[in-house]
C-alpha positions as a printed Julia matrix, in Angstrom:
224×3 Matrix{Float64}:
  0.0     0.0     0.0
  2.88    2.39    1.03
  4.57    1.71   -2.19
  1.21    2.15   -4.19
  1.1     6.02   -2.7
  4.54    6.44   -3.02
  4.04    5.96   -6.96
  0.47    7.93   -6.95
  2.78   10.59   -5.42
  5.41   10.52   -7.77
  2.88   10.48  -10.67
  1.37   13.81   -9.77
  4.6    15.53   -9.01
  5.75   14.6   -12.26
  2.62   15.6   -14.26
  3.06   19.5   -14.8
  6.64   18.54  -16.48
  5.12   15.76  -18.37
  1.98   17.61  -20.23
  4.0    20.44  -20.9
  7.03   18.21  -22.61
  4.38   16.42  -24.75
  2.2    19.56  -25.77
  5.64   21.19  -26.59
  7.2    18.09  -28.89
  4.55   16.09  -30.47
  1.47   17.09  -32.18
 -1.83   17.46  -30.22
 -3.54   14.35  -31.39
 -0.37   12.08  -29.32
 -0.03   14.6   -27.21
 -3.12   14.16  -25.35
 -2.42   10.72  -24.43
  0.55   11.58  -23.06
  2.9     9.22  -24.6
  5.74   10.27  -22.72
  6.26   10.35  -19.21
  9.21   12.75  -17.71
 10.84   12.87  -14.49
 10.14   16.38  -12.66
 13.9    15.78  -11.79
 15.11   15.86  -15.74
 16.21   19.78  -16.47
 14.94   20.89  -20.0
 17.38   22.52  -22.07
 16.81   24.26  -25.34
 13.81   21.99  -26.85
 12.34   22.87  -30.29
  8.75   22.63  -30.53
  7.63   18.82  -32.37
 10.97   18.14  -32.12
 10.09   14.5   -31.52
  8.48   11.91  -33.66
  6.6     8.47  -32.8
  6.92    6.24  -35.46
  4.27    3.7   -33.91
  1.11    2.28  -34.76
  0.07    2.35  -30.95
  0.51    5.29  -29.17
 -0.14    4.78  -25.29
  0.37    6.62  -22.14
  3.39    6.49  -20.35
  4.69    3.99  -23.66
  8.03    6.36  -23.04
  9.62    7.12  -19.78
 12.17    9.59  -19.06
 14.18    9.93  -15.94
 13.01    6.35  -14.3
 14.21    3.14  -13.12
 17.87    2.25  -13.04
 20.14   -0.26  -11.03
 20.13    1.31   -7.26
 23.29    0.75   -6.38
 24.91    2.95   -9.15
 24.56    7.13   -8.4
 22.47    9.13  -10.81
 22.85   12.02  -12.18
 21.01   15.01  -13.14
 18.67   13.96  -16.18
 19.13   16.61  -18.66
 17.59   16.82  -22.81
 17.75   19.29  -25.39
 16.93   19.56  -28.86
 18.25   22.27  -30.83
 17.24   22.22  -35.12
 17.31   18.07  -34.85
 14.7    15.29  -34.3
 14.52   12.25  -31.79
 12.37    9.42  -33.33
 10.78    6.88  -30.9
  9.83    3.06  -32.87
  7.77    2.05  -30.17
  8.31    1.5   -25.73
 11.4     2.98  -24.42
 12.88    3.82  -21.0
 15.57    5.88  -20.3
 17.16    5.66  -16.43
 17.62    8.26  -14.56
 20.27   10.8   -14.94
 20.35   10.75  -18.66
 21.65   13.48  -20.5
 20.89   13.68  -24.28
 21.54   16.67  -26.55
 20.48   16.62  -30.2
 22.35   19.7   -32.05
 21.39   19.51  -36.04
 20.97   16.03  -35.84
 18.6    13.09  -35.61
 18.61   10.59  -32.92
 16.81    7.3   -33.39
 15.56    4.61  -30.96
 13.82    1.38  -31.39
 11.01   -0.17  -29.78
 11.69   -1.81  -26.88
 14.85   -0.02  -25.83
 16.46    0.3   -22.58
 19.01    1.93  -20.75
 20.24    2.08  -17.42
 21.18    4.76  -15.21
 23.47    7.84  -16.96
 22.96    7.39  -20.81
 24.57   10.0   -22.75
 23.92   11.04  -25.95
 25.54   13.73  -28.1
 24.01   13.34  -31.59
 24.95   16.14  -34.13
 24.03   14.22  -37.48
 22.86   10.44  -36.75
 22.82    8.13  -34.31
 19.99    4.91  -34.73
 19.57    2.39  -32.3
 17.34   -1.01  -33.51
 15.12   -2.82  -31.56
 15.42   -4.82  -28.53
 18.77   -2.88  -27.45
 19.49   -3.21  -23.51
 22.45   -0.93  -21.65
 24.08   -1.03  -18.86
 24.98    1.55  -16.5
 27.28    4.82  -17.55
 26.87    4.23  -21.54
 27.68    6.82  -23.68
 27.94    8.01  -27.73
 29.05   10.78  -29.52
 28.62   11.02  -33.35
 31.33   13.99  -33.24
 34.78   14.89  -31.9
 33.43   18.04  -30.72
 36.62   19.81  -32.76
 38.72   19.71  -35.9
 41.43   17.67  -35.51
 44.05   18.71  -38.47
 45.96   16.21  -40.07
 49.23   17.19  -42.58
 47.59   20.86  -42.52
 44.11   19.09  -43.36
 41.01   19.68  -41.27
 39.3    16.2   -41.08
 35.79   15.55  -40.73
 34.51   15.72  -36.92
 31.19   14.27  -37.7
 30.09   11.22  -38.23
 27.15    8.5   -37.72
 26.28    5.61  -35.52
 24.45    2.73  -35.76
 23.24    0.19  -33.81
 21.17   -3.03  -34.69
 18.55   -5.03  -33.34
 18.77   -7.01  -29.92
 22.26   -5.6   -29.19
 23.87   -5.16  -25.58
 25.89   -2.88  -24.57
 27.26   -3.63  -21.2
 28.2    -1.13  -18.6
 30.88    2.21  -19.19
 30.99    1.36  -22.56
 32.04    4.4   -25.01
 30.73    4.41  -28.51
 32.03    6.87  -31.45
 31.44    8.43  -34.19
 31.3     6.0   -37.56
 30.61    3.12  -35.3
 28.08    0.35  -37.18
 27.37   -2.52  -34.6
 25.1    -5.71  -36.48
 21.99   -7.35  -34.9
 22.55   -9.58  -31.71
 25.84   -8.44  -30.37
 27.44   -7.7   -27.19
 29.72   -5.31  -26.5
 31.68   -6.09  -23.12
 32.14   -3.86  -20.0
 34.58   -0.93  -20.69
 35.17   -1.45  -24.1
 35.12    1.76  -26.48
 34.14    1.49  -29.58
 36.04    3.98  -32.32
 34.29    3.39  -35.53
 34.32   -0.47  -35.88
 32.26   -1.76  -38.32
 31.18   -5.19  -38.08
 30.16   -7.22  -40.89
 28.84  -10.27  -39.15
 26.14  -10.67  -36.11
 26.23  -12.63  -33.33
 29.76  -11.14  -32.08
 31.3   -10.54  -28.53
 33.03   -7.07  -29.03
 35.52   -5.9   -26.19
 38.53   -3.74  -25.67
 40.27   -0.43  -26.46
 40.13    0.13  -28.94
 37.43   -2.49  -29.06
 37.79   -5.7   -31.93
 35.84   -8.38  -32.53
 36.99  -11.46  -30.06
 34.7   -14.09  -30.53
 32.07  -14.99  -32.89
 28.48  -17.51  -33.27
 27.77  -15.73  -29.64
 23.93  -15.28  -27.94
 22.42  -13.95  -25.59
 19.37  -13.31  -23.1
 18.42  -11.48  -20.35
């Protein structure tokens, strides 16, 4: 019972934040089921208005939470999101733990349905970063799709941006650092710690580790 009105409690506190993030980034018709559900305790940064997109055939209250859930014995963060001239697409049910942080500057950040992530996701997406369907994280994950600066090489400026993607039913264990130009296939895992600096893999079913991370074994499954 005490648990019950603990959540009843949390629902209303969060309820100003939530109406106004859905009436603000999805058009009316989703917006008054109130797909998404957001933490009071996630900050809003500079948010464009219908900056996000549901690609589902079901839209349902609360289908999208924001700021919730996450393994207690790892500290959260602040959950912070901004979208600035860029897009995030939902596929379908998704949960982000608390203390994400996700900015979306010029670009277009994509998740499956059924995604999850543990506690402190971040996400710096300036062109493209797509995650698949049925992707689970661990704790402390992050990606960038850009180096943030030139680097010059032999007096040439190289390219700073880039893309990631990610396939379907993919983990990604915890602290692990994905780049820019990264392309991970369907049903792989990518181990604990392990950064990821624009591998490519070309088959599925691989156990990815290391930094810079490789491929290390191969005909690998897995379940939760």
């Amino acid at each position: 019972m005490i648990n019950i009105l603990k959540q009843f409690l949390r629902y209303i506190v969060d309820l100003p934040k939530t109406i106004y993030f859905n009436y603000h980034c999805l058009p009316k018709n989703q917006a008054r089921k109130l797909p998404v559900r957001i933490s009071h305790s996630v900050k809003l940064g500079l948010i464009d208005k219908n900056s996000i997109i549901i690609n589902s055939d079901k839209i349902e209250r609360s289908m999208i939470t924001l700021g919730y859930m996450g393994g207690q014995f790892v500290s959260a963060n602040n959950g912070y999101i901004s979208i600035v001239k860029g897009k995030i697409i939902f596929g379908g049910s998704c949960n982000l733990g608390e203390g994400f942080g996700i900015e979306v500057n010029g670009g277009t950040l994509t998740f499956g349905d059924n995604f999850y992530a543990n506690r402190n996701l971040q996400i710096e997406c300036r062109n493209s970063i797509t995650f698949g369907n049925d992707d689970l994280l661990g704790w402390n994950v992050s990606f960038r799709d850009t180096d943030g600066h030139f680097i010059i090489e032999n007096g040439r400026k190289k390219s700073f941006i880039g893309q990631i993607e990610i396939g379907d039913h993919v983990w990604m264990a915890s602290d692990v650092i994905i780049l820019k130009n990264s392309h991970i296939k369907d049903d792989c895992v990518i181990a604990c710690r392990s950064t990821v600096c624009g591998l490519k893999t070309e088959k599925t079913n691989c156990l990815i580790a290391g930094t810079p991370a490789e491929i290390i074994k191969e005909n690998i499954e897995w379940e939760e």
